[in-house]
C-alpha positions as CSV (number, residue, x, y, z in Angstrom):
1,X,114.2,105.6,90.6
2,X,116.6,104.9,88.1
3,X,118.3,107.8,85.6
4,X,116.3,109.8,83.6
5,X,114.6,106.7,81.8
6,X,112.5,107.0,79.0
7,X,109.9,109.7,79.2
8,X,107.6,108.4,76.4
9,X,107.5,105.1,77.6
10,X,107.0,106.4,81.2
11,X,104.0,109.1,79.9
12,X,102.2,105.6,77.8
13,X,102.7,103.9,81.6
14,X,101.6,106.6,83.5
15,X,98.4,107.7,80.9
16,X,96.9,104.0,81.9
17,X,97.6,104.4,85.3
18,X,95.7,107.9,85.5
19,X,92.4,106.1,83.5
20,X,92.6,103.0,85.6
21,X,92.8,105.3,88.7
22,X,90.1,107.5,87.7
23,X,87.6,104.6,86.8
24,X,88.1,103.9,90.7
25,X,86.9,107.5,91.6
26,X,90.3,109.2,92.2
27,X,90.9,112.5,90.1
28,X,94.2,111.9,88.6
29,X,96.5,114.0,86.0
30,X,99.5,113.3,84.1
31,X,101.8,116.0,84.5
32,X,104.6,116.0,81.8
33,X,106.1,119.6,82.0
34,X,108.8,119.8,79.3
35,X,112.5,118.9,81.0
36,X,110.7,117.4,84.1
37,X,110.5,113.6,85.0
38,X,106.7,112.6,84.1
39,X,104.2,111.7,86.8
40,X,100.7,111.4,87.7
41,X,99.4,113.5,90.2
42,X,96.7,111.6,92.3
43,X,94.1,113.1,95.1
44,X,91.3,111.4,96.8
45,X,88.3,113.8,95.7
46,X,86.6,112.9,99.6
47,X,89.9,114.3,101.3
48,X,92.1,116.5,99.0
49,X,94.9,116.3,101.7
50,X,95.1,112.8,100.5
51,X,97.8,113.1,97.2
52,X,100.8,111.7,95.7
53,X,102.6,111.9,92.8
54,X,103.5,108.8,90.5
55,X,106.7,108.1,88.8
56,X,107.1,105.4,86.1
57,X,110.6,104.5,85.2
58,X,113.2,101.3,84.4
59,X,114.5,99.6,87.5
60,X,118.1,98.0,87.5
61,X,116.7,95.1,86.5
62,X,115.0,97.0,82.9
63,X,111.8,96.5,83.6
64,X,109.4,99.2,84.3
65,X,107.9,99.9,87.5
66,X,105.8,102.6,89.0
67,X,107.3,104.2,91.7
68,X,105.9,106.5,94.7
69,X,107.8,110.0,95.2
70,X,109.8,108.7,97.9
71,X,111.3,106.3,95.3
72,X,109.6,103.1,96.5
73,X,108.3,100.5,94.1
74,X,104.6,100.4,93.5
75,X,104.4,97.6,91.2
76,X,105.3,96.3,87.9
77,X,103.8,99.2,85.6
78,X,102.2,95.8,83.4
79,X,100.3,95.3,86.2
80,X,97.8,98.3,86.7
81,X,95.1,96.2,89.5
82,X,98.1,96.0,91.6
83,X,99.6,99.4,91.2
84,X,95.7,101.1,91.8
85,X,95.1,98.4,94.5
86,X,98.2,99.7,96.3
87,X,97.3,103.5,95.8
88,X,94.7,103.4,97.0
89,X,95.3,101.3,99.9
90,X,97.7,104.9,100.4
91,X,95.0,107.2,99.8
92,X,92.0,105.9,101.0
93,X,89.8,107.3,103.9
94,X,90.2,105.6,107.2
95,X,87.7,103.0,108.1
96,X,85.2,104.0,111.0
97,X,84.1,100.8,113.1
């Protein structure tokens, strides 16, 4: 991630990620502790060991992103279907055949 960015335009990003996420049955949080970089905390409710935390911030290029904690890119942060698609690719149960 990128500098400290700015951490009401990352909370508004993050905030729609956590609904979006929760509509698909994870249990997700913004945390915004005050001096801390903003993220949403994210657990699959079927396997709690299954978690990550969230960071929305501006890339070189300015636009925003959502980022995973090992300072990945996720997706655009405009684009929530991919960002949730992706997380939960991460964080879903393993198939059985």
């Amino acid at each position: 991630m990128e500098g400290k960015g700015n951490h009401a335009a990352a909370t508004v990003y993050l905030d729609k990620l956590a609904d979006e996420l929760t509509n698909r049955g994870f249990e997700a949080w913004l945390m915004a502790p005050q001096g801390r970089v903003p993220s949403v905390y994210i657990t699959n409710p079927r396997a709690r060991a299954l978690e990550e935390n969230v960071y929305a911030n501006q890339g070189k290029d300015g636009m925003w992103w959502f980022w995973w904690s090992w300072a990945e890119r996720i997706s655009m942060a405009d684009d929530l279907d991919t960002a949730a698609s992706a997380i939960n690719r991460v964080l879903a149960l393993p198939r059985r055949d």
